[in-house]
C-alpha positions as CSV (number, residue, x, y, z in Angstrom):
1,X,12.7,1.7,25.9
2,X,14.8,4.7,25.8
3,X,17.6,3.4,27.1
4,X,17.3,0.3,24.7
5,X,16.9,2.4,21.8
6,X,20.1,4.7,22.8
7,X,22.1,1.3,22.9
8,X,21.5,-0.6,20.6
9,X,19.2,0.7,17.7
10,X,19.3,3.4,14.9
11,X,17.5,6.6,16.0
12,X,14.3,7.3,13.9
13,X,13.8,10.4,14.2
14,X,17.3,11.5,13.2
15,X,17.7,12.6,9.2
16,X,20.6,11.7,7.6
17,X,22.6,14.9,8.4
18,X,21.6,13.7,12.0
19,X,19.3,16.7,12.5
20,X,16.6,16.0,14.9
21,X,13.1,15.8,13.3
22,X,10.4,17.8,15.4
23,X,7.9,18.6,12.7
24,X,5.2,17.1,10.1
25,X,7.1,18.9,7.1
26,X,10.8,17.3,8.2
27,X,9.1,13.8,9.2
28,X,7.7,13.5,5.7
29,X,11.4,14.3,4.4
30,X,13.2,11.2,6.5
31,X,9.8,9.6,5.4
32,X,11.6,9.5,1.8
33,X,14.8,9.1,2.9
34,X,13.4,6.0,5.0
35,X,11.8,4.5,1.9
36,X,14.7,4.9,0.2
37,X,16.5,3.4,2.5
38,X,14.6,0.2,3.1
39,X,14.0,-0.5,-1.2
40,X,18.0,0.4,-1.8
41,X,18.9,-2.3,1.2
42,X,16.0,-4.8,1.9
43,X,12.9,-5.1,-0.1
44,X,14.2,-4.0,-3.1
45,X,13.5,-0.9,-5.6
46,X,9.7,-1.3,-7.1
47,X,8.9,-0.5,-10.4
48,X,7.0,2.3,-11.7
49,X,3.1,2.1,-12.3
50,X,2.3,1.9,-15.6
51,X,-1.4,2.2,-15.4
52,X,-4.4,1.8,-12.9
53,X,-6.0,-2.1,-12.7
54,X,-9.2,-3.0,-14.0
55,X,-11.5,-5.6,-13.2
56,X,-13.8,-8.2,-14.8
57,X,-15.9,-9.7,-12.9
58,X,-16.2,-13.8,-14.1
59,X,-18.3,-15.4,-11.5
60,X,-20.6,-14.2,-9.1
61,X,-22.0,-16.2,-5.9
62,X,-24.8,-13.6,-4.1
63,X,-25.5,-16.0,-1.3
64,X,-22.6,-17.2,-0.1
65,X,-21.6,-17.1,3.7
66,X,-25.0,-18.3,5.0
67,X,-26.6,-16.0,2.0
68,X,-25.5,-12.9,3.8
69,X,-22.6,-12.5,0.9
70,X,-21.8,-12.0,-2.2
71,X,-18.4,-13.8,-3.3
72,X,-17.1,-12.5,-6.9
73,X,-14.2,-14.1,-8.8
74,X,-12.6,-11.8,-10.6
75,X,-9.8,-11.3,-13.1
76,X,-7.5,-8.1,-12.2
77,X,-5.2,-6.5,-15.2
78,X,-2.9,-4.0,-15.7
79,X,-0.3,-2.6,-17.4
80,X,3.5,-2.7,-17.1
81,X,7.0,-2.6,-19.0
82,X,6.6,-5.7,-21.3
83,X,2.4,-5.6,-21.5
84,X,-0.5,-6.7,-19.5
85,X,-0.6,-8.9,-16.8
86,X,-3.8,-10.7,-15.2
87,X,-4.4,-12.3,-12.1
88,X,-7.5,-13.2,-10.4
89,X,-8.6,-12.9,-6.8
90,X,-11.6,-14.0,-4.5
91,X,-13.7,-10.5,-3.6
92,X,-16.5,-11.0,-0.5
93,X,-18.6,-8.4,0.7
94,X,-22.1,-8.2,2.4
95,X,-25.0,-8.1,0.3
96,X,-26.9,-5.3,2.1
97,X,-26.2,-2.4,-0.4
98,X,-23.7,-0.3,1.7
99,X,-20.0,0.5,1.2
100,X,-17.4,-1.6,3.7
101,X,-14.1,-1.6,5.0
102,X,-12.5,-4.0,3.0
103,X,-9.0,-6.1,3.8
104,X,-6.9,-6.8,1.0
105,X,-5.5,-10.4,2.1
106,X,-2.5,-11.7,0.6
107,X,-2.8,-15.6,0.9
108,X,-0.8,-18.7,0.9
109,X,-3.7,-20.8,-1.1
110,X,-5.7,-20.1,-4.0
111,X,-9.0,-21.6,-2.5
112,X,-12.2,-19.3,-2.0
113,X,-12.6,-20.7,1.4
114,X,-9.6,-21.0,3.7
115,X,-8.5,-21.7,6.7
116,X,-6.5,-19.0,7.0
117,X,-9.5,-16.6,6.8
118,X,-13.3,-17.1,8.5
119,X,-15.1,-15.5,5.1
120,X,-18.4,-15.9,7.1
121,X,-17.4,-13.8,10.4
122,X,-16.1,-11.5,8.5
123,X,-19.0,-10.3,6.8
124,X,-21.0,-10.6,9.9
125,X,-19.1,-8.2,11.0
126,X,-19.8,-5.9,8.2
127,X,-16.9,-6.1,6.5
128,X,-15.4,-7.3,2.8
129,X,-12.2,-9.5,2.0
130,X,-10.4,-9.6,-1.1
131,X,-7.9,-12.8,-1.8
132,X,-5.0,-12.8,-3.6
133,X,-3.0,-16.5,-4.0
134,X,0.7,-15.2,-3.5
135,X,1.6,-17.6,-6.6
136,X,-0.2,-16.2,-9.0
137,X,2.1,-12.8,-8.5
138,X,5.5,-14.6,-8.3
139,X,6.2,-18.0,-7.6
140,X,7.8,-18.5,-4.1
141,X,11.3,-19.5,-5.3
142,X,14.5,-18.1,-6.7
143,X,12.8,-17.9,-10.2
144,X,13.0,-13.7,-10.3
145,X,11.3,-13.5,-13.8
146,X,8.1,-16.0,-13.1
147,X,5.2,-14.4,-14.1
148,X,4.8,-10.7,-12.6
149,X,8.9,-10.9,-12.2
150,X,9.2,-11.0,-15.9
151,X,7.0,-8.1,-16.8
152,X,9.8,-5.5,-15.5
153,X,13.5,-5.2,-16.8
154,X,15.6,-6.0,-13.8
155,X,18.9,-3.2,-13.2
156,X,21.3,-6.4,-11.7
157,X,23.0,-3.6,-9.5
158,X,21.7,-5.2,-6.7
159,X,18.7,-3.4,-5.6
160,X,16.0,-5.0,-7.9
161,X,12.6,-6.2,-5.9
162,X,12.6,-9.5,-4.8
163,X,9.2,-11.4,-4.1
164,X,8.3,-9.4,-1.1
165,X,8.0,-6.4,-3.2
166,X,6.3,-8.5,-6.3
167,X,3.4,-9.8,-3.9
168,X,3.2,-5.6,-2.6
169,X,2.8,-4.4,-5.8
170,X,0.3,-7.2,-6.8
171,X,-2.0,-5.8,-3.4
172,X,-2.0,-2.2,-5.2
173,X,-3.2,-2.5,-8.6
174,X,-5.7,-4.8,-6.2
175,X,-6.7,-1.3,-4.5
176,X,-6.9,0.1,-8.0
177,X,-9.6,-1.8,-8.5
178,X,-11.4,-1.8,-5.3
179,X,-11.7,1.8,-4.6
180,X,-13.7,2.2,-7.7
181,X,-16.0,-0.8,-6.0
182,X,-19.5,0.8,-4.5
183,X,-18.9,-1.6,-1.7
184,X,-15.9,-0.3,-0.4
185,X,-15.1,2.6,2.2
186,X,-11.5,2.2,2.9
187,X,-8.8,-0.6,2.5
188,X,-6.6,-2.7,4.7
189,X,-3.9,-4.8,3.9
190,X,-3.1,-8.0,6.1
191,X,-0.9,-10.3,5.2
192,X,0.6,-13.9,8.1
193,X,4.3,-14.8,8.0
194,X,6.2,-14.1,5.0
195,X,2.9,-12.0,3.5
196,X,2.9,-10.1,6.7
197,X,6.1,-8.8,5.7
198,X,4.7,-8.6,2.5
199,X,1.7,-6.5,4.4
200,X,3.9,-3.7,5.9
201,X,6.4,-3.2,2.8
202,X,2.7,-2.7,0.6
203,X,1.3,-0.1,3.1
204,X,4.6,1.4,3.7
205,X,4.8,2.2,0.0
206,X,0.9,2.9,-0.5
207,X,-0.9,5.4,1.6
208,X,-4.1,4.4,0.3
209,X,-4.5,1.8,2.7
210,X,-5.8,3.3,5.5
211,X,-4.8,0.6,8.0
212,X,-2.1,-2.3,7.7
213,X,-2.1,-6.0,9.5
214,X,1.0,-7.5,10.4
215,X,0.5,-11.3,11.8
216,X,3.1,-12.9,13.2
217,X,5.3,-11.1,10.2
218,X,8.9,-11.3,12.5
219,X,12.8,-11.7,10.9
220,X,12.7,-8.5,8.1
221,X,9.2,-7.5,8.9
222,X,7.7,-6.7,12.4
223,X,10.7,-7.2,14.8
224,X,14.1,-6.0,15.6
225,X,16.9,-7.9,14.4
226,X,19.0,-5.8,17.0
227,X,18.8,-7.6,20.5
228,X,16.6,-10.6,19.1
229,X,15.9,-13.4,21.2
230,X,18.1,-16.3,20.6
231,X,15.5,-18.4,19.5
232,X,14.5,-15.9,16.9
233,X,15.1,-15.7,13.1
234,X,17.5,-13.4,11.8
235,X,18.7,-11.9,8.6
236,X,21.4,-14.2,8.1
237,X,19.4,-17.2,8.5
238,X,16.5,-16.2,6.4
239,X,18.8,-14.7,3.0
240,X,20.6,-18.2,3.3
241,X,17.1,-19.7,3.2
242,X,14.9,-17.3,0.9
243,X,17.6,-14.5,-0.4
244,X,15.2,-14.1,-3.1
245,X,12.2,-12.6,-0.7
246,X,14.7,-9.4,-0.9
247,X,17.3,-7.2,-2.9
248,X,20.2,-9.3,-3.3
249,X,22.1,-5.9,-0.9
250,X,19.9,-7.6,1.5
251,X,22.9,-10.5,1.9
252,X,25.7,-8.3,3.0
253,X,23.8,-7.5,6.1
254,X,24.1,-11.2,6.9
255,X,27.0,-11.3,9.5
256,X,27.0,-7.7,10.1
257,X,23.3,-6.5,11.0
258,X,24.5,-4.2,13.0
259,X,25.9,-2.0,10.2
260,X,22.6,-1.6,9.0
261,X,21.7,2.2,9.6
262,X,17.9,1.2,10.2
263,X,16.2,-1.7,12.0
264,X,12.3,-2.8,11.1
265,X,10.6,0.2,13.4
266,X,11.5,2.1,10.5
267,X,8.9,0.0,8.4
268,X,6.3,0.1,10.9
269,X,6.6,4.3,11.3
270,X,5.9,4.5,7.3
271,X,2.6,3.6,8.2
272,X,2.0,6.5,10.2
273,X,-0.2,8.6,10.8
274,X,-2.8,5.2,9.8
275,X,-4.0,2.1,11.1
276,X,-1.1,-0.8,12.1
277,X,-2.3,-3.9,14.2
278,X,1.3,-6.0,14.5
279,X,-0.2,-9.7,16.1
280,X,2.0,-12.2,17.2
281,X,1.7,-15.9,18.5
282,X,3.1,-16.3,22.1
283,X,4.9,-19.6,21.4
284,X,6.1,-18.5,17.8
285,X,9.8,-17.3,19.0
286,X,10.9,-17.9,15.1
287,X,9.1,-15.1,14.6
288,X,10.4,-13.3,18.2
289,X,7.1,-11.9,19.4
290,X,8.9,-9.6,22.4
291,X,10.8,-7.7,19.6
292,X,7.8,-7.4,17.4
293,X,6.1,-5.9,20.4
294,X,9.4,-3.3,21.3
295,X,9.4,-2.2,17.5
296,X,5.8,-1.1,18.1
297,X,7.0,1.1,21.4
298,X,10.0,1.9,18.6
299,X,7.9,3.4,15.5
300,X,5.3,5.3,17.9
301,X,7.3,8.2,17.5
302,X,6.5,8.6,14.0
303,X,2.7,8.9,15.0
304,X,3.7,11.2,17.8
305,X,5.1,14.0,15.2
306,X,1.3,14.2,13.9
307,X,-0.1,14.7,17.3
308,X,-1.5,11.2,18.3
309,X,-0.4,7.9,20.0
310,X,1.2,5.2,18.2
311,X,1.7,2.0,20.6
312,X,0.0,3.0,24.4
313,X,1.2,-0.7,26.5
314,X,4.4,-1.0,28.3
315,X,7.6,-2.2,27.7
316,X,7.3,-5.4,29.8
317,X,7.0,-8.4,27.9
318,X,2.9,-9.0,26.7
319,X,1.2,-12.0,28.2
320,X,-0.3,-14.3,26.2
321,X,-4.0,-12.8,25.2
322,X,-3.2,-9.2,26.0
323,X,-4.5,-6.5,23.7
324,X,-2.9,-2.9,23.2
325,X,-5.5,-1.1,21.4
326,X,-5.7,2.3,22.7
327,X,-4.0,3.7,20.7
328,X,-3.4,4.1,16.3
329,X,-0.9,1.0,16.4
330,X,-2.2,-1.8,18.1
331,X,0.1,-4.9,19.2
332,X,-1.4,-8.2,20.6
333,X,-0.2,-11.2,21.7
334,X,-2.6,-14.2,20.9
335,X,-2.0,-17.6,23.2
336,X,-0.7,-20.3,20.2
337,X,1.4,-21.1,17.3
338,X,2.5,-19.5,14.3
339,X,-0.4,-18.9,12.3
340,X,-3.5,-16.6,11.3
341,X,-6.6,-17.6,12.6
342,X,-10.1,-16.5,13.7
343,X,-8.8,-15.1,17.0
344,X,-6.3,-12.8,14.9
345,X,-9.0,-12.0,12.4
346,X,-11.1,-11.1,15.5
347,X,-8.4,-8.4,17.1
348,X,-7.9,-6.6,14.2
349,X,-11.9,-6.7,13.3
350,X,-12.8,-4.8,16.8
351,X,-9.5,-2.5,16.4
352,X,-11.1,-0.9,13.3
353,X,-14.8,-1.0,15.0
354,X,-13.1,0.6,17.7
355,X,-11.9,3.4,15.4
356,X,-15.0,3.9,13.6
357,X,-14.3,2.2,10.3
């Protein structure tokens, strides 16, 4: 991995003066600068918080999942630039009276129930799930001021959030909320695809989630554009496609990634010293689960400056089914398609036992 990383890929641990970083202190420095780095030229700059989220609760099921649940609906509002804005999301946790890890899920369908997430297991296995539908943040189009996107004055100097960052911000004032829930302990967010880019750029930003879930996330989110398979997705083809999922800057790195002075380990090591499970598909090469996997060998320095493992595996290619676990980022590489499933639900689920949470 060294060797790859002197070739071909921005260092990480190299400030912008091109000081080497050795210490907590200087790593939470390039921490900014990195930030900075990725809003200004990727995601997009996100607006300031104009007040914590509150919750009302509209309906409440306290047997669901086989009676072992309680599912709430429940409108979520807060403040911003032009007024209030109100979505709602799908909250289950176990009815036993105890606080739970809880994942924040951004979703591709407004339904309670899902196929994209086993409500049942996961309370079985002693943990809540809140749902947010993507849509009702930001429609998935080139419409910038739908809904959330019009609450905020846009600069037009290029760096204004695209949807990626509109769906992030949307999982925050989410964790407003929850951590003023009884039920909760700590928060996740987890995210599949497009909303596992959305995932990482969310915990990147917010340290209050303890742990982040990246599934099957590739082009812009989990894996390296630099030295991508040639099946995989890359920046050119995905701004042609969705330019409004990013800063319009995002564009100019179409034909030229290479000029870009970071490359997407440098999202994953914002998440340090916390929780990051990066899953991947073994027949999804769109997504280019090999690169996803060398990003995670690529970011585990940032976990090393606070004195524990990032990604313990090797740099061989994963076979399909194998787990890397032992250490605080975990990469796995389920047998299958692109998609998030009860398998995936099931890696990161024992990860966090593993850990104690």
């Amino acid at each position: 991995m060294k060797n790859y990383q002197m070739k071909i890929l921005p260092e990480l641990l190299n400030d912008k003066n091109g000081d080497q970083i050795t210490t907590v202190e200087a790593w939470e420095a390039r921490r900014k600068e990195i930030l900075e780095m990725l809003a200004k030229n990727e995601y997009g700059v996100t607006p300031p918080v104009y007040g914590r989220a509150t919750g009302t609760v509209k309906e409440v099921d306290e047997k669901c999942a086989s009676g072992q649940g309680v599912l709430e609906d429940i409108d979520i509002t807060f403040p911003t630039e032009k007024g209030n804005f109100t979505f709602p999301i799908h909250y289950f946790h176990p009815n036993d009276g105890k606080k739970h890890f809880t994942f924040v899920l951004l979703n591709f369908r407004p339904d309670a129930y899902d196929m994209y997430f086993p409500a049942e297991e996961i309370i079985d296995n002693g943990f809540g799930v809140a749902v947010i539908y993507y849509q009702h943040i930001s429609s998935d189009d080139a419409d910038l001021t739908d809904k959330l996107g019009g609450m905020f004055t846009r600069a037009n100097d290029g760096t204004d959030w695209g949807k990626i960052g509109m769906w992030a911000y949307a999982a925050s004032r989410v964790a407003d909320y929850l951590l003023t829930r009884d039920e909760v302990s700590d928060l996740g967010v987890i995210g599949h695809s497009r909303l596992g880019k959305t995932a990482l750029w969310c915990a990147a930003q917010d340290e209050r989630f303890v742990a982040a879930f990246s599934n099957c996330s590739g082009c812009s989110g989990a894996s390296y554009e630099r030295g991508k398979h040639p099946k995989g997705e890359t920046i050119k083809l995905i701004t042609n496609q969705f330019p409004y999922w990013f800063c319009e800057k995002y564009r100019e790195y179409a034909d030229h990634s290479e000029l870009r002075p970071f490359d997407q380990h440098f999202l994953l090591s914002l998440i340090a010293p916390r929780l990051l499970c990066v899953g991947s598909g073994s027949e999804d090469y769109w997504a280019d689960p090999y690169t996803e996997q060398m990003s995670c060998i690529g970011a585990s320095p940032a976990w090393e400056i606070y004195g524990k493992d990032g990604f313990v595996g090797k740099e061989e290619q994963a076979k399909p089914n194998e787990v890397f676990g032992d250490g605080n980022l975990q990469y796995d590489l389920r047998e299958g398609i692109h998609f998030l499933g009860r398998k995936d639900w099931n890696f990161y689920m024992n990860f966090l036992k593993e850990k104690g949470l």
